[in-house]
N, C-alpha and C positions, 0 to 999 in steps of 0.2 A: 312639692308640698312638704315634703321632709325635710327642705331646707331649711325653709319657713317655718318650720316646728321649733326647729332646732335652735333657731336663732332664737324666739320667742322663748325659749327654756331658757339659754342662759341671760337675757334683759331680764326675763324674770326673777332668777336667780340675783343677780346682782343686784337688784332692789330690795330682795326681800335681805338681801347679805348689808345693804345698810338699814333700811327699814326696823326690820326686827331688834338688831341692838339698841339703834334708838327710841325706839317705842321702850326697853323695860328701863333704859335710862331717866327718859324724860315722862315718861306717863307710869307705866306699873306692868309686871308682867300679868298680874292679872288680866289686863285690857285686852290680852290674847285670847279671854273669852267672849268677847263683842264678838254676834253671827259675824259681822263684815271683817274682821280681823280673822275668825278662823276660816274667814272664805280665799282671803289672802295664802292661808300655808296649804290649804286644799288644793287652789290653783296651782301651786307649786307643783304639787307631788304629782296630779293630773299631769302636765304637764311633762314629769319626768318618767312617766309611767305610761303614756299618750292615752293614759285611761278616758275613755267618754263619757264612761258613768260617771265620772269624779267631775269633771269640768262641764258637764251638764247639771248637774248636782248644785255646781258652785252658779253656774249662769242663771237656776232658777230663783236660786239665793238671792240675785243682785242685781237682774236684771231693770226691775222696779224702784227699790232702795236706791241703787247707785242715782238714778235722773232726779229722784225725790230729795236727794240727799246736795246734789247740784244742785238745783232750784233754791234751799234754803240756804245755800252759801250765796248760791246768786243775789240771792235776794236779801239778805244782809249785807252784803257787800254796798248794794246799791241802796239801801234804806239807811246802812251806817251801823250794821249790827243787830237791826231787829228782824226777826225771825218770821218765816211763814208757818212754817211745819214744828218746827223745834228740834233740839237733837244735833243740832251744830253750834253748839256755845261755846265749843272749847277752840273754833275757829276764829274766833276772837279774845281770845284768853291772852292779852300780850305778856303775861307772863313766861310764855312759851316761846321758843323763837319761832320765827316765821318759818324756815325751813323745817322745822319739825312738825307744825302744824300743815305745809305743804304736801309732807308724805302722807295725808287725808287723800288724797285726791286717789288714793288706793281704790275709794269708790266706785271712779268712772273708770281705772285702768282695770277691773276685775270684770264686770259686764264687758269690754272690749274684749279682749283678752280672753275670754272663756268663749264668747259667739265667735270669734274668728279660729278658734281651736278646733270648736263643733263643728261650725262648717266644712270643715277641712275632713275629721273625724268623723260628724253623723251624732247625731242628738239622739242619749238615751232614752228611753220613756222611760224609765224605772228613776230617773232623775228626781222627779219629783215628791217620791216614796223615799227617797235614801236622803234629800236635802230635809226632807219632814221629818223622822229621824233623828237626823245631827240636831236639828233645831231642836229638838223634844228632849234629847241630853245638855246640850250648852244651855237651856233653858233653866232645866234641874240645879245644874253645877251652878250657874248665875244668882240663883237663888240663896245658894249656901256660902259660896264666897263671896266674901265683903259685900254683903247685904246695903248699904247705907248707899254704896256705888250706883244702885236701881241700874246693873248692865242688862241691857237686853229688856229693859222694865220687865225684871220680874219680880219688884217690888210695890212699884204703880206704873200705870200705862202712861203714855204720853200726852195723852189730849186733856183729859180733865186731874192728871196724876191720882186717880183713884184707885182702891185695890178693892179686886172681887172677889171678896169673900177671904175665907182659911189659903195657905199656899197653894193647898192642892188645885182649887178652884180659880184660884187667879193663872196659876200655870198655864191652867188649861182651857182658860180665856183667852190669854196671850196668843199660847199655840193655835190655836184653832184659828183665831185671826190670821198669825201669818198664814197659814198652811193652806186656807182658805181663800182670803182675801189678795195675797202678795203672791203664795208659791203657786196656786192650782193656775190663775190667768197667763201666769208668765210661763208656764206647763205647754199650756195650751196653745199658745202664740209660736212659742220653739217647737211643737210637734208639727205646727203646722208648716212655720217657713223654713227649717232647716231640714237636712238630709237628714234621715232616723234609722237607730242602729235598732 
């Protein structure tokens, strides 16, 4: 099992040792506040730390998003760039090079990658309390850094790009959505079919 940790620590490592640089090159280091980017260096540290709160944390984060976030590539891909969901347009941004647009796929390695840790590890419950949390700071900070950006839409939502109400109400529209809707099932699903610490 240790080996397999181990190894998994430094693949992790050496993606995020290219990843990262490229991301503030070609994108902005702000973009390091997108939940699925800071689930990216969470994984990391979990990972170096064999913490299971931290990689539980990040699993309840991305367990949903990651397959949701496939799906609308998928499906652009195979419609020719129109979208199911939204939220992947910059996966066709041919502005971008295709390799750098490739290290997206950070979505579905982050869900792997955290469920195969757990497993090994033991799935916190307190995961879900600590991913609620990070979300309810990166949400705040999203708000205040480069506003125009909508990271995390904590400017308008996704579906109909509406905003609810003053900041504090839209925040807390947002959150509650993840927290409820995304964090608590995918909670519930890892308490039930993983080992629990």
């Amino acid at each position: 099992m240790e080996k397999h940790l181990a190894v998994l620590r430094w693949v992790w490592l050496a993606f995020v040792a290219v990843w990262a640089p490229t991301y503030v090159i070609y994108w902005s280091p702000v973009d390091f506040l997108y939940l699925c980017n800071v689930g990216v260096i969470l994984t990391l540290v979990g990972l170096w730390q064999r913490s299971s709160l931290l990689l539980s944390s990040q699993a309840v984060g991305t367990v949903v998003i990651g397959p949701l976030w496939l799906l609308d590539v998928s499906w652009g891909a195979v419609t020719h760039g129109r979208l199911l969901i939204g939220g992947t347009e910059y996966m066709w941004d041919a502005t971008r090079p295709l390799w750098v647009r490739l290290l997206s796929f950070d979505h579905v390695a982050v869900p792997l990658a955290t469920c195969w840790a757990i497993r090994k590890l033991g799935y916190d419950r307190r995961a879900w309390g600590l991913q609620a949390g990070i979300a309810g700071v990166v949400l705040v900070l999203s708000r205040i850094v480069e506003p125009w950006k909508n990271i995390n839409f904590a400017q308008k939502e996704l579906v109909t790009f509406h905003t609810w109400g003053p900041a504090p109400v839209h925040l807390l529209v947002i959150w509650s959505v993840v927290v409820l809707v995304v964090y608590w099932p995918a909670h519930a699903v890892l308490c039930r079919w993983m080992g629990q610490k």
